[in-house]
C-alpha positions, 0 to 999 in steps of 0.5 A: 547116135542112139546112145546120145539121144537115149542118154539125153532124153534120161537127163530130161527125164531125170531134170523133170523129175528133180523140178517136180519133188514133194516138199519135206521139212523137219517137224518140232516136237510137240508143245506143252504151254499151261492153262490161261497162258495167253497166245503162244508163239514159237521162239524159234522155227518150230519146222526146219529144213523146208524144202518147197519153192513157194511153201505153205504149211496147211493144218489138215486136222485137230482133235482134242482130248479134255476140255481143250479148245482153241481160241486161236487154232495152231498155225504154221508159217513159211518160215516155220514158226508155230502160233496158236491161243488157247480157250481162256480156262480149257485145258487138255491136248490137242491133236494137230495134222500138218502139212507141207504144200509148195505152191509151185507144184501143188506137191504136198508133203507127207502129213506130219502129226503132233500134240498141243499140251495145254497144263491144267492149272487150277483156278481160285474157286468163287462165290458171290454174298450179296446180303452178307452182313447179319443183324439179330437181338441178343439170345435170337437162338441158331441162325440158318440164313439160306442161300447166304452164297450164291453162284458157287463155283470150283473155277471155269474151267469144266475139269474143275467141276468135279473138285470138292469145295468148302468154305472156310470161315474165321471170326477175325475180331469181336467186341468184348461182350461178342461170343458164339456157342456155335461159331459161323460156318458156311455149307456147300450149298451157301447156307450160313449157320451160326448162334451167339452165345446166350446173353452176348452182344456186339459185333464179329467180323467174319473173313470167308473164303471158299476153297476146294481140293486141287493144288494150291502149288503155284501157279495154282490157285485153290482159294478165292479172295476173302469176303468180310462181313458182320454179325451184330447182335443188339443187346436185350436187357436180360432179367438179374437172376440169383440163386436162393440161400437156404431158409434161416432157422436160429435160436432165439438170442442169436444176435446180429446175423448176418450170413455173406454169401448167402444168395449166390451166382448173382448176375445183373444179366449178361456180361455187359449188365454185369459191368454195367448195371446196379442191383438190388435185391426186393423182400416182401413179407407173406407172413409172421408168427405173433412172437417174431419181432425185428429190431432190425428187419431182414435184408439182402445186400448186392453181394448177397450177404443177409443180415437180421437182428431178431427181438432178443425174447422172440421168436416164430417163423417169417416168409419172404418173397425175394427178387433181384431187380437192375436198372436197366429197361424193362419195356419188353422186350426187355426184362429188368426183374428176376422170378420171385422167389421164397424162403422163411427165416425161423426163430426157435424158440429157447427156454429162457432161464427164470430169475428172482431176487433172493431175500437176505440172510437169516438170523434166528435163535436156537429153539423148535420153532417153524420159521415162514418168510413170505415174499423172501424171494422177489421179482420172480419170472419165468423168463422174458419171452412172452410165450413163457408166462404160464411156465410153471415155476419151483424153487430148489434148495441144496444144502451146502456146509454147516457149522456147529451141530446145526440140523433142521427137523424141516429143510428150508423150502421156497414156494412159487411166491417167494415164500421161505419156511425152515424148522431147525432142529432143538438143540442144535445151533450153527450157519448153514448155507444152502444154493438155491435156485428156480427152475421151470417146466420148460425145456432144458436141453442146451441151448434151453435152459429151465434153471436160473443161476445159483444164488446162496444164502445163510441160516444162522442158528444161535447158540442156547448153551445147555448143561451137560448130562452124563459123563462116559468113561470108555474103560474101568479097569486098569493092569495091575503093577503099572507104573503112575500114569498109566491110561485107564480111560477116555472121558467124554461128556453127554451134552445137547451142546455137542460143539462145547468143550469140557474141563474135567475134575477129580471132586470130592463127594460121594464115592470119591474114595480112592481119589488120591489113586487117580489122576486127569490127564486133559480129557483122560483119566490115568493111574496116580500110584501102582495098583496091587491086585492082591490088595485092592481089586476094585477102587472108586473116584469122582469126577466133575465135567464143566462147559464154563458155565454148568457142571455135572459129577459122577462116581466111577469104579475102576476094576484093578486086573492081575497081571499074567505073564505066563503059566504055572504048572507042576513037574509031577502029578499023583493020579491015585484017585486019593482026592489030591494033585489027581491031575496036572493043572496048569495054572493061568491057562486060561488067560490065553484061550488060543493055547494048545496042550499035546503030551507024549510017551517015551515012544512019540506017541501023543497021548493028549492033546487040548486046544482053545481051553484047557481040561486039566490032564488026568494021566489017561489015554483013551480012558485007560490010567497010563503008566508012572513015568516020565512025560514029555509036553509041548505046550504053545500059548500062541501070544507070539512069545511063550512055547513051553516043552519039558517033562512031567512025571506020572506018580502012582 
């Protein structure tokens, strides 16, 4: 019985146990969700195998990590499904504590913990530009416009605050004449800098977006939406400007001149006025020499080509002032006109070349006589330039050929006033033609010139005939046993009429002797017969010259030559002292003054030798008679034929 009531009271036991057991579950595993997902609930039961009768999941505690928070907290229902809604841009973790409670019993079950994993993702970052759009005056400078952003932001999400940001801005389209030097960008603190080029005008439209430096990967967001603005820079008229050419300086006589390009980089102001605009270009004298004339004045032209004609004959130096004007405003603070500028153009001054008329030519009869022409020479200058006048001015004459025997005891020379004075001189008779040019005291360095052209003129002396004076015969003696015709001499006739030509004559008259002897060649005088010297050694003729109009006579002696055709000598001579064939002569020696004797003795030895003049061979040596005998002689004429060699015998 004791058992029964004991096992009874154990199935009690155990039965009140059974109804009051803690309540359990099977809890999910953490949760991950991004950032900005909006309310989550779970899909599927996020805690299973509920055991409690009346079951009721209780959140007993949250903590976070991060920025994270809840604008919903997590909530679990009987069934087991998950809820909760983050902070809209929070992310981080969350810590969650959960439990099991059965309302039935008020059992709790063991605490369960988990984790809520909000991704961070990162949010476009913001700026606000309330004033965004720029108006400014053309060349303004640099812009610095302050807080030109305002309310800038990484994104909201706190996490976000540590990110580096940067505006990005791009010139997205500009008018033609719109540039910058330094394009517009935006800091980190929203100050806008920016400076348009030096003379651009226009608009620019600029896309700004600000971004910072966390991911861009979606569904992050790294960059805010573009903002578009406009920079309008009003045009200024700019002043033309231009660069100066040199100063001129040309020699007088230049001509036309006209130079391109001499004023360069010629601009109507900025590049619209450019397209736009005309220009024309202001000269104004400051000064000028007394000598500088134009027929047509300086000028530039809207290329910058410069163009003159200077006055042929005068020079000096001009200076000018120079601007170049547009036609666009000039109310300031607009600027039409370019600064003034200065350049000289000179003339040099270049000697010109005097100039004269030259007289006619002149004909005059032989004679000694001073011939003066005045104004001969006519229309005298010394150039054509005013400054030229005192020059100092003289002829030059410079002879050139003659005819005849024409010569001048005083050349001609011209004075300053054209006058002409010449004395030829007596006797002589011809054409002579002579340049004669002016010259002045200028310069004459090229391209000066102090010298007028040459200009030739003729003096024509004519003949007074004159009869003839002497006769000369260049050689009076002739070779015997030549044969007729053999030349004895050239004749020629004195004359103050040295031109003339002259027959010749043998006449009869005094010393007219051996005439018949004689004969005339032309102008020489040779042989009629052959002349014997052992008979005649000297014969005479008379011989008449004549010009065609006067005569002269005159004797000569001609002197007849022997003719040597070598030497002569004995083989033998008789040195005794007896007064007869004492030395060895050697006859005709003399002829040739270039011959050398030399004798030897039958051993070699010389025992004389002559040379240039032969002393006859008195059969010594040394002053010593030699022995009779046999001698052996070379001797050498040296007129390129004759060497004679043999023996002469010594006689005692």
């Amino acid at each position: 019985m004791k058992k029964f009531v004991g096992l009874l009271l154990a199935i009690w036991l155990l039965s009140a146990c059974a109804l009051q057991a803690q309540p359990t579950f099977t809890a999910g595993g953490n949760v991950t969700v991004n950032q900005n997902s909006g309310p989550y609930s779970s899909s599927q039961p996020w805690a299973t195998d509920i055991v409690a009768t009346t079951p009721q999941f209780e959140v007993t505690d949250i903590s976070f990590e991060g920025f994270l928070t809840f604008a919903s907290d997590p909530v679990i229902d009987a069934a087991g499904f998950l809820t909760f809604e983050p902070t809209q841009d929070r992310s981080g973790t969350a810590i969650v504590t959960v439990v099991l409670k059965d309302l039935s019993t008020g059992e709790t079950s063991i605490p369960v913990t988990f984790r809520i994993f909000v991704n961070f993702v990162n949010s476009a970052p913001s700026f606000d530009a309330l004033n965004a759009d720029q108006t400014i005056d053309e060349d303004a400078g640099a812009q610095t416009i302050l807080s030109w952003a305002t309310n800038i932001s990484a994104g909201p999400n706190p996490e976000e605050n540590t990110q580096q940001i940067n505006f990005v801005a791009t010139v997205t389209s500009k008018t033609t004449y719109m540039d910058f030097t330094l394009e517009p960008y935006i800091d980190k603190t929203g100050t806008l800098f920016y400076e348009v080029a030096p003379n651009a005008n226009g608009s620019a439209t600029i896309s700004v977006v600000l971004q910072d430096d966390g991911s861009s990967a979606p569904p992050n967001v790294n960059t805010s939406a573009p903002l578009t603005f406009t920079i309008t820079v009003n045009p200024i008229n700019d002043p033309p400007c231009f660069t100066i050419g040199p100063n001129i300086k040309i020699d007088e006589h230049n001509g036309p001149f006209s130079m391109a390009d001499w004023a360069t980089n010629i601009s109507a102001g900025a590049p619209d006025e450019d397209a736009s605009q005309q220009i024309t270009f202001i000269l104004n004298t400051k000064s000028i020499t007394t000598y500088l004339q134009y027929d047509v004045d300086p000028a530039v032209d809207s290329n910058g080509t410069l163009t003159f004609t200077a006055t042929p004959h005068y020079n000096g130096t001009a200076v000018y002032e120079i601007y170049l004007q547009d036609d666009g405003p000039s109310t300031s603070p607009h600027d039409n006109t370019s600064p003034v500028q200065g350049f000289s153009i000179t003339v040099d001054f270049i000697n010109d070349a005097p100039s004269f008329t030259i007289g006619p030519d002149i004909v005059v009869d032989e004679g000694d006589q001073t011939y003066t022409l005045p104004g001969w020479a006519t229309n005298i200058s010394p150039g054509e330039s005013p400054n030229e006048q005192d020059q100092k001015l003289n002829f030059t004459v410079v002879f050139q050929q003659v005819t005849g025997n024409l010569a001048f005891l005083r050349a001609p020379t011209i004075d300053e006033t054209g006058l002409l004075t010449f004395r030829p001189t007596q006797h002589t008779h011809g054409e002579a033609i002579f340049d004669v040019y002016l010259t002045d005291d200028g310069q004459y360095e090229p391209p000066h010139q102090n010298q007028s052209d040459k200009q030739s003129f003729k003096i024509t002396v004519n003949k007074v005939n004159y009869p003839p004076s002497d006769i000369i015969l260049n050689n009076t003696t002739v070779l015997e046993k030549q044969p007729a015709g053999t030349l004895i001499g050239q004749l020629r006739t004195e004359d103050l009429d040295p031109e003339d030509t002259f027959d010749y004559a043998l006449v009869p008259g005094d010393g007219a002797d051996n005439n018949d002897m004689f004969a005339i060649d032309g102008d020489q005088l040779v042989t009629a017969d052959i002349f014997d010297w052992e008979t005649q050694k000297t014969l005479t003729c008379r011989i008449k010259t004549s010009d065609g109009e006067f005569s002269f006579e005159k004797s000569f002696v001609i002197t007849v030559e022997k003719l040597i055709e070598g030497i002569k000598f004995p083989n033998a001579f008789t040195p005794n002292g007896d007064g007869e064939n004492d030395t060895w002569e050697l006859e005709d020696i003399e002829a040739f003054p270039n011959a050398t004797v030399a004798i030897y003795d039958n051993t070699g030895r010389r025992v004389y030798y002559q040379s240039q003049g032969y002393k006859p061979w008195d059969g010594t040596f040394n002053g010593t008679a030699l022995p009779m005998g046999t001698y052996y002689y070379v001797i050498d004429l040296h007129d390129g034929k004759n060497v004679y060699k043999g023996t002469v015998t010594i006689i005692l």
